[in-house]
N, C-alpha and C positions, 0 to 999 in steps of 0.2 A: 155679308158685312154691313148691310143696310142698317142695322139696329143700330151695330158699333158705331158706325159714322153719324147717326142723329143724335145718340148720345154726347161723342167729344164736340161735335157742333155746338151742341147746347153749353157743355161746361165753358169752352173756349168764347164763346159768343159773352157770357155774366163773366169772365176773369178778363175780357179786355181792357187794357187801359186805351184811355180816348185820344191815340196820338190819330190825328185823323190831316191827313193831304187835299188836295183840290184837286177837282179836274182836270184830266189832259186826254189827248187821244190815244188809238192803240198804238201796237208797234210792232215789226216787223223783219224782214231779213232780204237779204241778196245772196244768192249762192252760184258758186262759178261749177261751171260742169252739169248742170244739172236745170231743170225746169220746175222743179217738186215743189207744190206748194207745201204748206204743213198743215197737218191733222192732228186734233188733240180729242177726238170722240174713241170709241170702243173700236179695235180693228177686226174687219171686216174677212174671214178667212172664204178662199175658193178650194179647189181639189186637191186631195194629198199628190206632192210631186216624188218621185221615185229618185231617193236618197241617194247620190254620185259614192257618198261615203262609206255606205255599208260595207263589211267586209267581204260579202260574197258577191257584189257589184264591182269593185275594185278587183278581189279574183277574178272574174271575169274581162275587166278592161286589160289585166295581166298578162291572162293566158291569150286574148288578142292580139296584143303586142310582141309578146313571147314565147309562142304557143310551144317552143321545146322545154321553156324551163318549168319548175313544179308552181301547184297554185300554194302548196305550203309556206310557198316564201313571204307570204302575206299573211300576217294575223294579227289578230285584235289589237288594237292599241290602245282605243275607249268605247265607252260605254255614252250611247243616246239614253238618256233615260226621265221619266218625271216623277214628280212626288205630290203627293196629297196629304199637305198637313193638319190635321183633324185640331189644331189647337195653336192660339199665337205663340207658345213655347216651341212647339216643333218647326213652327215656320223660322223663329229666334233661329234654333240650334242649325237648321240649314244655311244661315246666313253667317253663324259664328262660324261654321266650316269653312268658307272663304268660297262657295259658290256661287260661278255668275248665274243668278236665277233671269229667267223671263217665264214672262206668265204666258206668251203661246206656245204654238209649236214653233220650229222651226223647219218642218218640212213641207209646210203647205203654202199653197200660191198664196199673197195677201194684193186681196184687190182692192183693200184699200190701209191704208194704214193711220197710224193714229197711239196715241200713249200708251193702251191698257186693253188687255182682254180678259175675256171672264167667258169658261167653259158653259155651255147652255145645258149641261146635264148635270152641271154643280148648282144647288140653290144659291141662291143672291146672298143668302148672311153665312155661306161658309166660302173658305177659301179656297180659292180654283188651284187646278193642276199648275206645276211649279217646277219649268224644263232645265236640264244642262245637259253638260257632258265631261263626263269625268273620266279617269283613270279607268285601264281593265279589271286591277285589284283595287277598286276603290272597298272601303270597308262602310257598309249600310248604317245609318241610325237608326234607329227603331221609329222610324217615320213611314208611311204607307208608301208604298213605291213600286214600278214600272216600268221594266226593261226593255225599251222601243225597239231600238238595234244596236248590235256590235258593230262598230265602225273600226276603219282605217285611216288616222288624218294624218299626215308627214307635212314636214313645212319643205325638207330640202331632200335631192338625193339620199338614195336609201342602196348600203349596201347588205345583200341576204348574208345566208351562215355560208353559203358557198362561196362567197365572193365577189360574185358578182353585182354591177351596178344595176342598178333600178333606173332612170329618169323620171323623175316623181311630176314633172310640170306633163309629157308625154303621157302618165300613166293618169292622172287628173284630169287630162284634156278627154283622155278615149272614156274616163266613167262618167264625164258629161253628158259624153258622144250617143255611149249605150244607153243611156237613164232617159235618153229623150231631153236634154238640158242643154243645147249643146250650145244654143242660141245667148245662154248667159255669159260665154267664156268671152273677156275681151276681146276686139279686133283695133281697137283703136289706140293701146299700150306699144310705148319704146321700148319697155321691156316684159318681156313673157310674167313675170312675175315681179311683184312689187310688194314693197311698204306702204302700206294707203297714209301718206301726208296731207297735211291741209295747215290750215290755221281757221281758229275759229275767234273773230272779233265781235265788237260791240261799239256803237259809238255813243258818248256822252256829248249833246251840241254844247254843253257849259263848260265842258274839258276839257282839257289835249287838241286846243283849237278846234273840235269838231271833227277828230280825224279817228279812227277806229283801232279801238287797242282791245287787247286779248282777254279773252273768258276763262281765267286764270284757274286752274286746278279742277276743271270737270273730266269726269270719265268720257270717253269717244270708246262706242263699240262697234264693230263689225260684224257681217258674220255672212257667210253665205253656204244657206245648209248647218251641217253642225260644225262647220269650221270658224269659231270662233274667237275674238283677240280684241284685248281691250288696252287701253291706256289711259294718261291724263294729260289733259295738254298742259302747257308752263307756263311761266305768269303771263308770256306776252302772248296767248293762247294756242302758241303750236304744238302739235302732237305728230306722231310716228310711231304707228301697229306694228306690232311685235314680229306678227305673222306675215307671211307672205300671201297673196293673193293673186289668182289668175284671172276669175270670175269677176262680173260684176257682184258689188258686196251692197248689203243695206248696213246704212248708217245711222245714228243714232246718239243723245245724248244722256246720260246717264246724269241726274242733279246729285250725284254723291263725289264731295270734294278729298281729295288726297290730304288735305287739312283739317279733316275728323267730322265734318258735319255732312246732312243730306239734307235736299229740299223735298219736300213730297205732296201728299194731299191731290189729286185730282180724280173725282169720283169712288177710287176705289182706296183703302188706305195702306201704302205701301212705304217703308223708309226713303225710295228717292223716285220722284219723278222720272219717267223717259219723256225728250222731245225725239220724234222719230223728221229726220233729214230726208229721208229720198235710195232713192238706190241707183248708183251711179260708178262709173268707174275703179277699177280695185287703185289706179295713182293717187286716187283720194279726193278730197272734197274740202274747200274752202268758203265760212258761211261767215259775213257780214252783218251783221243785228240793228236795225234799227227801230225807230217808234212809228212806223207808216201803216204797218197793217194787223203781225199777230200778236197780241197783249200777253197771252202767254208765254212764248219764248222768251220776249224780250222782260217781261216780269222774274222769273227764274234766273233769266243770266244777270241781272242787276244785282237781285240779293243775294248771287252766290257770288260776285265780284266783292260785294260789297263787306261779304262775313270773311272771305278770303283775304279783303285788305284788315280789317278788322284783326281778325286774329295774328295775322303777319307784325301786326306793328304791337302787340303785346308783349314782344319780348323785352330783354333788360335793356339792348339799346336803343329803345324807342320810348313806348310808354311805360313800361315796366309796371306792368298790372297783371293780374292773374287772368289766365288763359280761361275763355268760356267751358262748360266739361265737353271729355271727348264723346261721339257719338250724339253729338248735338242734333238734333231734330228739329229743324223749319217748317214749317208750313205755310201758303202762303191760301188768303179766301179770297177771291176773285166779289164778292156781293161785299164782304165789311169795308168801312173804311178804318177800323180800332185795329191796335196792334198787342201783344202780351209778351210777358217772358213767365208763362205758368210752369215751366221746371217740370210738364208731372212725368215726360220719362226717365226722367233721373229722382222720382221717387217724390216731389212737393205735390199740394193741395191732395195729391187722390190719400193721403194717409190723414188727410185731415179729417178728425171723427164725423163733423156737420157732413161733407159732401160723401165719406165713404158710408155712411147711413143715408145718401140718395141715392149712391150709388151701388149700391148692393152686392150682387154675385160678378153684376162686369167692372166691378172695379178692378182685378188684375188686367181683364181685356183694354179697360180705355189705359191702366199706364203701362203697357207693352206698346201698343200706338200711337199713344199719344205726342200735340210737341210737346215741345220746351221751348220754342218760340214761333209765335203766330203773326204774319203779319199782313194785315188788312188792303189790298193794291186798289182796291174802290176807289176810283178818284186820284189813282196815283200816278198821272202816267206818262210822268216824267222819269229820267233816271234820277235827278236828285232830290226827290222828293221821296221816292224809294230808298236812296242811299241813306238820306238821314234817320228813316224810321227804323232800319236795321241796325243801326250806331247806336241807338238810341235802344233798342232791346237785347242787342248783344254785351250794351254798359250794366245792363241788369243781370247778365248770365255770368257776367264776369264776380259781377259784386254776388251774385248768389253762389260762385263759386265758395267766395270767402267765407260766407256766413254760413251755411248748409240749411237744409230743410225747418230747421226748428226757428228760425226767424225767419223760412220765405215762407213758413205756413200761417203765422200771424203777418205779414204782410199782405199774401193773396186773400186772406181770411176778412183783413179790413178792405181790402179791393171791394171784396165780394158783399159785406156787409154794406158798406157804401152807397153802393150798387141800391142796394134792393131797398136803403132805407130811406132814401133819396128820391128816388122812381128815375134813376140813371147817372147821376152825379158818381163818377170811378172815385176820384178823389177825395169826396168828402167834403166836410167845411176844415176840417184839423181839428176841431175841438172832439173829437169820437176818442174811444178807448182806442189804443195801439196808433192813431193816429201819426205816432213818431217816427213807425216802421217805412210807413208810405215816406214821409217827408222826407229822411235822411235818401230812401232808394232813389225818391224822381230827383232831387238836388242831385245826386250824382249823373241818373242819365242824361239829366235834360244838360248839365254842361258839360262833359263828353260826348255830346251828340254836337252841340253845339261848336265846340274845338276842332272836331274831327270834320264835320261839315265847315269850318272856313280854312282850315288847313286844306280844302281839296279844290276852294271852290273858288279861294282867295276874298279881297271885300271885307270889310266888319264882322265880327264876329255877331252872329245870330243871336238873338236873347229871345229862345226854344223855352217854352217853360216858365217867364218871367210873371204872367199874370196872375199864375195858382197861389193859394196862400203859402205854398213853402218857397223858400228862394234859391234856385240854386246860382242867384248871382252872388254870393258869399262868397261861391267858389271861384266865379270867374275873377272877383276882387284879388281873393286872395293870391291866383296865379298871377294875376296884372301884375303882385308884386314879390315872385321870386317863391310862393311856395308851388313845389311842382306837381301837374296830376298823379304822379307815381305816390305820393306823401299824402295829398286831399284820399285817392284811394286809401289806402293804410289805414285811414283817421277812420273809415265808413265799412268796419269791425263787426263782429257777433257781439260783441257787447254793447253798439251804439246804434239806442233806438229811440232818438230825441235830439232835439236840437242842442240841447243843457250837454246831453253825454259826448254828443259829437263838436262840442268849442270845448270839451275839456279833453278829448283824445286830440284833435287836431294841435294844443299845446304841450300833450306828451309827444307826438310827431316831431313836431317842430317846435323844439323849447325856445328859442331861439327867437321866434316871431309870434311872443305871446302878446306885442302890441296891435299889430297887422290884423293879429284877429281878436284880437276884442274890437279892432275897429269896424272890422266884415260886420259882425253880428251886431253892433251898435246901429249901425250903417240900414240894414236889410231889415229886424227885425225890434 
C-alpha cells in the first residue's frame, strides 16, 4: 500500500485549506490497573500460543473434567479464520459484512504492541492477511481465504442434547490449563467471570473546569485468543463488553464512532485507527487522556470528541443543519499543519477530469481510501485548537452535504488552482474564476467554527476567518440580529456560488429581514 499512501498524501497535501494552529506539547494518559505505556509503531509478534479455544482442545479440557460423558457434546460453534483481499473492493465487501477485522493474528504472543501490522510475506503495496471469527455456517465471499481453526467459544453455562450441564467458566479454565495458558486466567477477580467495564476520559484544561469527561461513541475491543467483544462507550465515555471474561484480555481502541464516521491514517491506510491499551484484567480498564506525553492518543480522542459533538448538535433541536454523509472518513497528518474537507470518499475531486487524468488507473484505489476530511495536528496541541479545526471542516461536510459533488468539484478545483497559481495562496485573491465557490463555503465555515468554538469555550465570539478577502462576518451580523444558523445554512444552496446569489437567497430565506441584510453586505463588502 506504499504507492496508494504517497499518492493520497500528495493529492491531500495541494487540496488543503490553510487552517493552520500553533504550537503546543504532546499529550498523554493515565490508566488505572494497568502500568502499559502506549505504542503506535508495527506490532511486534513472538511464538504461536496453543489456542485454549479450538474445538479439539476444549474436547479435551472436557473429557478431563468429564471423563464419563461423550467429547460429542462439544462442537464447533465458530470458525478462526483469515482473509487476503487481493483488491480495495474485497477488503470494502468484508467490512460491509459487519466483520471485526484485525490485521494480526490473534493466537500469537505480542511482545510488543502497537496500532498496525503487516504480514512479512505480503509485499508492502498489497494488503495483509485480514483475521476474525465467525459463525460455523458462515457463508464465504469470493474473497481468498483461510480456515485456521474450528473453535469452541460459550459465554455462559452450556447445556448438551442429553441434558446435562457443562460449567463453561471450569471447562475454560482447564483449556487454559492444558494449552499451557494457564498463567493468563485471573487471580485477582471478585468474580470468576466478568464484564470488562471502565470508562474512558479526556481532559480539556479550558473546559469542564479541567476535570475529565468521556471519549464519547468509540469502539473498546477486547479479546483474549479468539474470544472476541466489542462495544462503544457513551457520551460520558463508559462502556461495558458484551462478553464475559475469565482471562486476562488486551484492550484496545477502535477510532470508528457509533455516529457514522472513522478516524484513520497511520502508516498503513485503514478506515479506523486502533490505539492499543495494554493487557490487563478481564474487570476492565479505565484510561484518563491528557496532553503530557502521547500526541497520538490524545489527537484522535479530540477529533472524535469533537466530530461526535458536532454531529450530535445537527439535529432539528439544536442547529438544524444537515448531517455530515454517513461513513465519514477522517484522517488526521501528524507533519501538516493545513486541514481539508476533500469529500473524495464519497465520490468529489477524484471525478474531476484535471486530477482523474493524474491520476490514472489508481484512481478507484485513492477513492476507496481516501478522506473526506483531513486534519493537520502540526502545531496543534491543544484540545481547543484541535476542536475548532474539526468544526471548521465538518461545517464544510455539512454544507457539501447540501450541495453535492458538482459544486464541491468546482470548489476543490479553485482550491487547487489557487494553489498552484499562487505558489501556495489556498484562497486566492477572489478575483479567479469560481472564486464565489471558495467564498460562499469558508464564510460558512469560518462562522460556524467560530459559534461553536465560543459556545464551548465561553468569552467573545472568535473572528476565525476575518482577514481573507470573503467575510464571513456577514453572517455573524446577521445572527447578532435574529437570523438563525439553521436559515444562514439554507441561504448557502447548490445554486449559490457568489456573494450577489447568496444576499439574494438569504432574502428568499428570510423575506422578512431584507433590511438586516442589505445592511450585512453594505457593511462587510
Amino acid at each position: 500500500m506504499k504507492r496508494v499512501t504517497e499518492l493520497v498524501l500528495l493529492v491531500t497535501m495541494v487540496l488543503s485549506c490553510s487552517k493552520v494552529g500553533s504550537e503546543g506539547s504532546d499529550a498523554g494518559m493515565m490508566m488505572s490497573g494497568t502500568d502499559y505505556a502506549v505504542a503506535h509503531e508495527m506490532i511486534v509478534l513472538g511464538g504461536k500460543l496453543d489456542n485454549p479455544y479450538t474445538t479439539e482442545n476444549v474436547r479435551k479440557a472436557y473429557t478431563s473434567l468429564y471423563p464419563t460423558r461423550s467429547r460429542s457434546d462439544i462442537e464447533t460453534t465458530n470458525l478462526y479464520v483469515r482473509f487476503l483481499p487481493e483488491t480495495p473492493e474485497q477488503l470494502h465487501l468484508l467490512y460491509d459484512m459487519g466483520l471485526e477485522l484485525t490485521d494480526h493474528p490473534v493466537d500469537y504472543e505480542i511482545v510488543t504492541d502497537g496500532d498496525y501490522y503487516h504480514d512479512p510475506e505480503i509485499d508492502e503495496d498489497m494488503i495483509t492477511w485480514q483475521y476474525a471469527v465467525v459463525p460455523k455456517d458462515f457463508e464465504f465471499p469470493s474473497v481468498k481465504y483461510e480456515i485456521l481453526d474450528e473453535c469452541f467459544i460459550a459465554d455462559d453455562d452450556i447445556t448438551t442434547r442429553s441434558g446435562e450441564t457443562i460449567d463453561w467458566l471450569a471447562l475454560e479454565s482447564e483449556a487454559y490449563r492444558i494449552t499451557g495458558n494457564g498463567d493468563m486466567l485471573a487471580v485477582d477477580t471478585k468474580k470468576p467471570r466478568v464484564h470488562p467495564s471502565g470508562r474512558i476520559t479526556i481532559v480539556d484544561e479550558q473546559a469542564n473546569g479541567g476535570k475529565p469527561f468521556g471519549v464519547s461513541g468509540v469502539r473498546v475491543r477486547c479479546n483474549t485468543f479468539v474470544k472476541i467483544s466489542y462495544t462503544f462507550t457513551d457520551r460520558d465515555g463508559y462502556y461495558t463488553i458484551p462478553k464475559k471474561f475469565s482471562a486476562n484480555v488486551r484492550y484496545r481502541l477502535v477510532f470508528k464512532n457509533e455516529k457514522g464516521f472513522s478516524i484513520g491514517f497511520n502508516r498503513v491506510i485503514v478506515p479506523a485507527s486502533t490505539s492499543a491499551l495494554g493487557k490487563t484484567s478481564p474487570q476492565g480498564l479505565s484510561v484518563t487522556i491528557t496532553k503530557n506525553a502521547d500526541s497520538k492518543l490524545f489527537n484522535r480522542s479530540v477529533v472524535n470528541n469533537a466530530a461526535y459533538d458536532y454531529i450530535s448538535r445537527c439535529s432539528s433541536d439544536d442547529m438544524d443543519i444537515a448531517l455530515p454523509p454517513s461513513d465519514l472518513r477522517i484522517w488526521l497528518f501528524p507533519d501538516l499543519t493545513s486541514s481539508s474537507a476533500v469529500m473524495i470518499h464519497h465520490g468529489a475531486v477524484v471525478d474531476n477530469d484535471l486530477l482523474s487524468k493524474y491520476l490514472g488507473v489508481f484512481c478507484s484505489i485513492v477513492k476507496f481510501f481516501a478522506p473526506d476530511i483531513t486534519i493537520g495536528t502540526k502545531w496543534s496541541g491543544s484540545y481547543n485548537l484541535l476542536y475548532s479545526k474539526v468544526c471548521h471542516e465538518l461545517s464544510h461536510a455539512s454544507h457539501y452535504s447540501m450541495v453535492g459533488n458538482a459544486y464541491w468539484n468546482k470548489y476543490i478545483y479553485f482550491i487547487l488552482s489557487s494553489y498552484i497559481s499562487t505558489g501556495g495562496s489556498t484562497y486566492g485573491t477572489g478575483k479567479e474564476a469560481d472564486a464565489g465557490y471558495c467564498e460562499v463555503g469558508e464564510m460558512w465555515a469560518y462562522y460556524l467554527e467560530s459559534l461553536m468554538y465560543q459556545e464551548r469555550y465561553g468569552g467573545p465570539v472568535p473572528s476565525f476567518g476575518t482577514s481573507y478577502w470573503f467575510r464571513p462576518q456577514v453572517f455573524r451580523y446577521l445572527d447578532e440580529r435574529g437570523i438563525s444558523r439553521a436559515e444562514i445554512f439554507r441561504a448557502v444552496a447548490s445554486g449559490v456560488s457568489d456573494r450577489y446569489a447568496l444576499k439574494v437567497r438569504l432574502m428568499s430565506v428570510c423575506p422578512g429581514k431584507s433590511t438586516v441584510i442589505d445592511q450585512a453586505f453594505s457593511r462587510y463588502y
